[in-house]
LUMLOLUM-780697 format. One record per residue (C-alpha): x, y, z. Coordinates in Angstrom, 1 decimal, decimal comma. Example, Ala and Ser with C-alpha at 12.3 -4.5 7.8 and 13.67 -1.06 7.14 Angstrom:
! LUMLOLUM-780697
c1  c2  c3
12,3  -4,5  7,8
13,7  -1,1  7,1
This chain:
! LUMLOLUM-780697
c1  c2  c3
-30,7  16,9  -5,5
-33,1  15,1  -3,0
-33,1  15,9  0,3
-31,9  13,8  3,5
-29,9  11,6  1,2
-26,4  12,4  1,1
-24,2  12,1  3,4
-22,5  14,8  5,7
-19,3  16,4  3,6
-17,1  18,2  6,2
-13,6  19,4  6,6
-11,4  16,3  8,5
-7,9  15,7  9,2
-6,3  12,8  7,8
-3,1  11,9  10,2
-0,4  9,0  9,2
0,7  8,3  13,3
4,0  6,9  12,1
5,5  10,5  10,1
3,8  12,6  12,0
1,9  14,2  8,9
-1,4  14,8  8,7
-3,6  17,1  5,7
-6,6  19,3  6,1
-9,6  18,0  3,5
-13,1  17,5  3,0
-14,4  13,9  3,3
-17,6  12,6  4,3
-16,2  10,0  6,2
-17,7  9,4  9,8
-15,2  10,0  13,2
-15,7  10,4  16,7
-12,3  11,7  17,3
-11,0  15,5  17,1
-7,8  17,0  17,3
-7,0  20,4  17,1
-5,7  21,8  14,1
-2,6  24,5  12,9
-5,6  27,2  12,9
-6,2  26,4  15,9
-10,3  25,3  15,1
-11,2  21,5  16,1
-11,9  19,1  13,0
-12,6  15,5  13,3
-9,7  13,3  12,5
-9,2  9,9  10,7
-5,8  7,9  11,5
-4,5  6,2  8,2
-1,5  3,7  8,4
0,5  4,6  5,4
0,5  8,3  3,7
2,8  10,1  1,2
5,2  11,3  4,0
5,4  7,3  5,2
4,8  5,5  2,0
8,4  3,7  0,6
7,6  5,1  -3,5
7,4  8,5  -2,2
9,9  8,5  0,7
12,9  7,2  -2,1
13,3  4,1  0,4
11,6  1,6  -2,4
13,6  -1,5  -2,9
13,4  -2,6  -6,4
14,1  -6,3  -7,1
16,4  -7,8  -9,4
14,5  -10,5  -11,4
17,3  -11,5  -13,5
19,3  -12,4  -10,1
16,4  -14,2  -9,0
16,2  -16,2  -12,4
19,9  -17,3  -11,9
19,8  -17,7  -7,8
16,7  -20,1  -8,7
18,7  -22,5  -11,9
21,8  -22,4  -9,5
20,0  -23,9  -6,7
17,6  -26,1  -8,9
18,8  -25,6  -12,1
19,8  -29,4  -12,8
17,6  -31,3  -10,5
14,5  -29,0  -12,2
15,8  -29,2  -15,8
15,7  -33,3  -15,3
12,7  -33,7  -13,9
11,3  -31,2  -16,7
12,7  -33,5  -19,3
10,9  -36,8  -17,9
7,8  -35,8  -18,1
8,0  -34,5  -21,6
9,3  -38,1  -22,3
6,2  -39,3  -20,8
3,9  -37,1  -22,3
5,3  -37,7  -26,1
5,0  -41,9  -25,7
């Protein structure tokens, strides 16, 4: 490897604010801040917005959408008033 290239690889905290959860790894991503870990030894730390303890997919509080209720909601509201205007400019298109 070449000297003086790479960048500094260190332990840091990653902490998700919102759940209160933060995890112990090795980045090399620059930080001025610190906080004081479970050990009790200071590691720069790196606030992230979302994290598996806040994310919806792994929390079970994912809302899945129903398509085929959004298919009919959509022809119910616009289903004739669409289908019409659909059909004129085929006409149009076939003279």
């Amino acid at each position: 490897m070449k000297p003086d290239i790479h960048p500094e690889y260190r332990e840091v905290v990653f902490k998700d604010k919102q759940a209160n959860f933060g995890i112990l790894t090795r980045s090399t991503i620059k930080t001025n801040e610190t906080i004081t870990w479970e050990d009790g030894n200071e590691y720069p730390v790196y606030y992230v917005d979302i994290s598996s303890a806040s994310h919806p997919f792994y929390t079970g509080k994912q809302q899945f959408v129903d398509t085929m209720g959004r298919v009919e909601k959509f022809r119910k509201k616009f289903g004739g008033e669409y289908q019409s205007t659909q059909k004129k400019t085929k006409a149009k298109k076939t003279k």
